[in-house]
C-alpha positions as CSV (number, residue, x, y, z in Angstrom):
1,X,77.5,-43.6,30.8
2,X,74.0,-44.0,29.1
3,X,72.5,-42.6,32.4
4,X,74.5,-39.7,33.0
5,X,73.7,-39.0,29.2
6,X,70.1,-39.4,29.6
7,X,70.0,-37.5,33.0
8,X,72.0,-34.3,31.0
9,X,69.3,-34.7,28.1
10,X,66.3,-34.0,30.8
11,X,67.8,-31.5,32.1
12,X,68.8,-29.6,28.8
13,X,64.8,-30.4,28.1
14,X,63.5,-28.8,30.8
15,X,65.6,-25.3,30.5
16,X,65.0,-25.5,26.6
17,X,61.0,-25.9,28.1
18,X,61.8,-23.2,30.4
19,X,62.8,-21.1,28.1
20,X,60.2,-21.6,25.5
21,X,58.0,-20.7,28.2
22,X,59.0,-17.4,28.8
23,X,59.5,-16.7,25.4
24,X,55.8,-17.3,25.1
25,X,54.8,-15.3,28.3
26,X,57.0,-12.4,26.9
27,X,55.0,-12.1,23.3
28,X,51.8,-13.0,25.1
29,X,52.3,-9.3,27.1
30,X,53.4,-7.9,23.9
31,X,50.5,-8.9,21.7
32,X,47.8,-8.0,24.6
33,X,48.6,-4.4,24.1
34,X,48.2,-4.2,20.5
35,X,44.7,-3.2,19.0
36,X,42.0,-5.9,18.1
37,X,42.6,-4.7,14.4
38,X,46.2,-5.4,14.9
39,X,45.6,-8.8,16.1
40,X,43.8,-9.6,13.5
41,X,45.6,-8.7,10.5
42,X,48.6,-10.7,12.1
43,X,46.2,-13.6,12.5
44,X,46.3,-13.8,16.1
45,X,42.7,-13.9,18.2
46,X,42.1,-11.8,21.4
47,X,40.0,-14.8,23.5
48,X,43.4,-17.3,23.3
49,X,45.5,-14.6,24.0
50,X,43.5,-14.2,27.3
51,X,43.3,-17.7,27.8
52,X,46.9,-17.6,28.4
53,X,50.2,-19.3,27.6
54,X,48.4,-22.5,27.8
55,X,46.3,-21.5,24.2
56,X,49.3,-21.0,22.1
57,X,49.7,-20.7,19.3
58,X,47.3,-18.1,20.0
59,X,46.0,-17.9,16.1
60,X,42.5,-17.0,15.2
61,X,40.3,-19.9,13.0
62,X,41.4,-18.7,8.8
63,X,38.2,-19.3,6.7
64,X,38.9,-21.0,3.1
65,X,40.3,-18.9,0.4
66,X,36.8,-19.3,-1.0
67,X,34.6,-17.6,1.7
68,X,36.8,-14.4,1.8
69,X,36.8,-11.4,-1.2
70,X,38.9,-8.9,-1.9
71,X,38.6,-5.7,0.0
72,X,39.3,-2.2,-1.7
73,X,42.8,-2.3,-1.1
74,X,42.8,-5.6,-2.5
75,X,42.8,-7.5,0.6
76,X,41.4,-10.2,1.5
77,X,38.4,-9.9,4.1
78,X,36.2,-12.9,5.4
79,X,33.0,-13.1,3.6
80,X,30.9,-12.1,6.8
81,X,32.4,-8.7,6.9
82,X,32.0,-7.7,3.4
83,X,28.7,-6.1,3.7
84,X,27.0,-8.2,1.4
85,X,24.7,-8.8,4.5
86,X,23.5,-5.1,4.1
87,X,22.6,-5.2,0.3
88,X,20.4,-8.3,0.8
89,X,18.5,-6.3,3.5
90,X,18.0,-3.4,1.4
């Protein structure tokens, strides 16, 4: 009885696999449409995306709280695109 158990447990694994699979494949497509800016304000980054279903989670490196400032909507922005960069050149 333990093998026709174990045999039913691989294959509900592999459709559950299956499945998760396509489920990936299915937002990939979705998320390749959508605009860089899109992308990242949900956090997700454009080189894994085309890397494929292999590079899930598909989610773009998040800097420390500390290296990002507020924007003037009062969101927070990395520090690199603040354009602090600009006022030490001037």
């Amino acid at each position: 009885m333990t093998k026709k158990a174990s045999f039913l447990e691989r294959v509900m694994n592999c459709l559950i696999e299956a499945r998760e699979r396509k489920a990936r494949v299915d937002i990939r497509q979705h998320l390749r449409g959508l605009s860089d800016r899109h992308l990242e304000d949900m956090g997700f980054s454009r080189e894994l995306l085309d890397q494929g279903p292999k590079a899930w989670p598909w989610r773009a490196p998040v800097l420390p709280a500390a290296m990002q400032q507020p924007d003037k909507d009062n969101r927070a922005r990395p520090a690199n695109e603040t354009g602090a960069e600009d006022k030490l050149a001037a």
